[in-house]
C-alpha positions in Angstrom: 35.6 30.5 47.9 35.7 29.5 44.0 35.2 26.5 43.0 38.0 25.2 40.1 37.0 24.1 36.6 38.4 20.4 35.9 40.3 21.0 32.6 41.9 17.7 32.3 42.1 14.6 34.4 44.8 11.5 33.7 45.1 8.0 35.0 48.8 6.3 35.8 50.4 4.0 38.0 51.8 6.7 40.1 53.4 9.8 40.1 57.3 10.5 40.7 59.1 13.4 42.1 62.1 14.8 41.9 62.8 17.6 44.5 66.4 18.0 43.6 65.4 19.7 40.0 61.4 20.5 40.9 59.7 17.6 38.4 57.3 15.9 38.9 56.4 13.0 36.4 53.3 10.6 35.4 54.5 7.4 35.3 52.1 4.2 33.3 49.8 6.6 32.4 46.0 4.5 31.0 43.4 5.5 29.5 40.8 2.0 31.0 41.5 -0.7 33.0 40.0 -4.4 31.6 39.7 -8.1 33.5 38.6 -10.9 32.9 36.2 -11.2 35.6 34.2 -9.0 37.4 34.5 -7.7 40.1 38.2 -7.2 39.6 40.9 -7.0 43.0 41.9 -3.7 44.1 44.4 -1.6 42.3 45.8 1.2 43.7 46.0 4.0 40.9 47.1 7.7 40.8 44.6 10.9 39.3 46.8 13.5 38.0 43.5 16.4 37.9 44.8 19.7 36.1 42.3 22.8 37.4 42.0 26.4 36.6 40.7 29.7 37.9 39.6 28.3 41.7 39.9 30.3 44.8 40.5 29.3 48.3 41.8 26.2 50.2 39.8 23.0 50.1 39.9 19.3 49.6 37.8 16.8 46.5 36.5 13.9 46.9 37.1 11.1 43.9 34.3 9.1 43.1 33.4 6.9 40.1 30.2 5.5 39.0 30.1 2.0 36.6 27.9 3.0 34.0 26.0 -0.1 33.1 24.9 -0.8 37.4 25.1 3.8 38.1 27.1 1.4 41.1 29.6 4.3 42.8 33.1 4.1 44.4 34.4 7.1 46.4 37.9 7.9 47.4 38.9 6.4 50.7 39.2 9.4 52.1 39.5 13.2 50.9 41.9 14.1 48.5 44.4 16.8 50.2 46.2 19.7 48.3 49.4 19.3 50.7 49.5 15.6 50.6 48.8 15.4 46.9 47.9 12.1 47.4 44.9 9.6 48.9 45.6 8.4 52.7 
């Protein structure tokens, strides 16, 4: 197995479908998230990840780390290419 290069990630509300035609569409896409106070309440998001030149079947693992605390939040559970989405 190959691992994929990330070549682009992008942050949105969620992503759409259409089967009927084959599209799929990023919908309230953001660059950063801010509130007032800290720490914020949940908000569920979508990570539309682009990758190139992997081989194989596997899953990822989302995690982000706050920069000022190195504090780190991982994806509830693994990310699934036949799902396409986070349980």
């Amino acid at each position: 197995m190959k691992l994929s290069d990330v070549v682009g990630m992008v942050f949105c509300e969620r992503m759409d479908f259409t089967f009927r035609v084959g599209q799929a569409s990023l919908v309230g896409i953001f660059h950063s998230l801010r509130y007032r106070h800290f720490p914020s309440p949940p908000k569920r998001f979508t990570v539309y990840v682009a990758l190139y030149d992997g081989e194989g079947e596997g899953t990822m693992e989302f995690e982000m780390e706050r920069l000022e605390t190195e504090e780190t939040s991982k994806s509830p559970s693994p990310v699934s290419p036949e799902d396409n989405s986070i349980d």
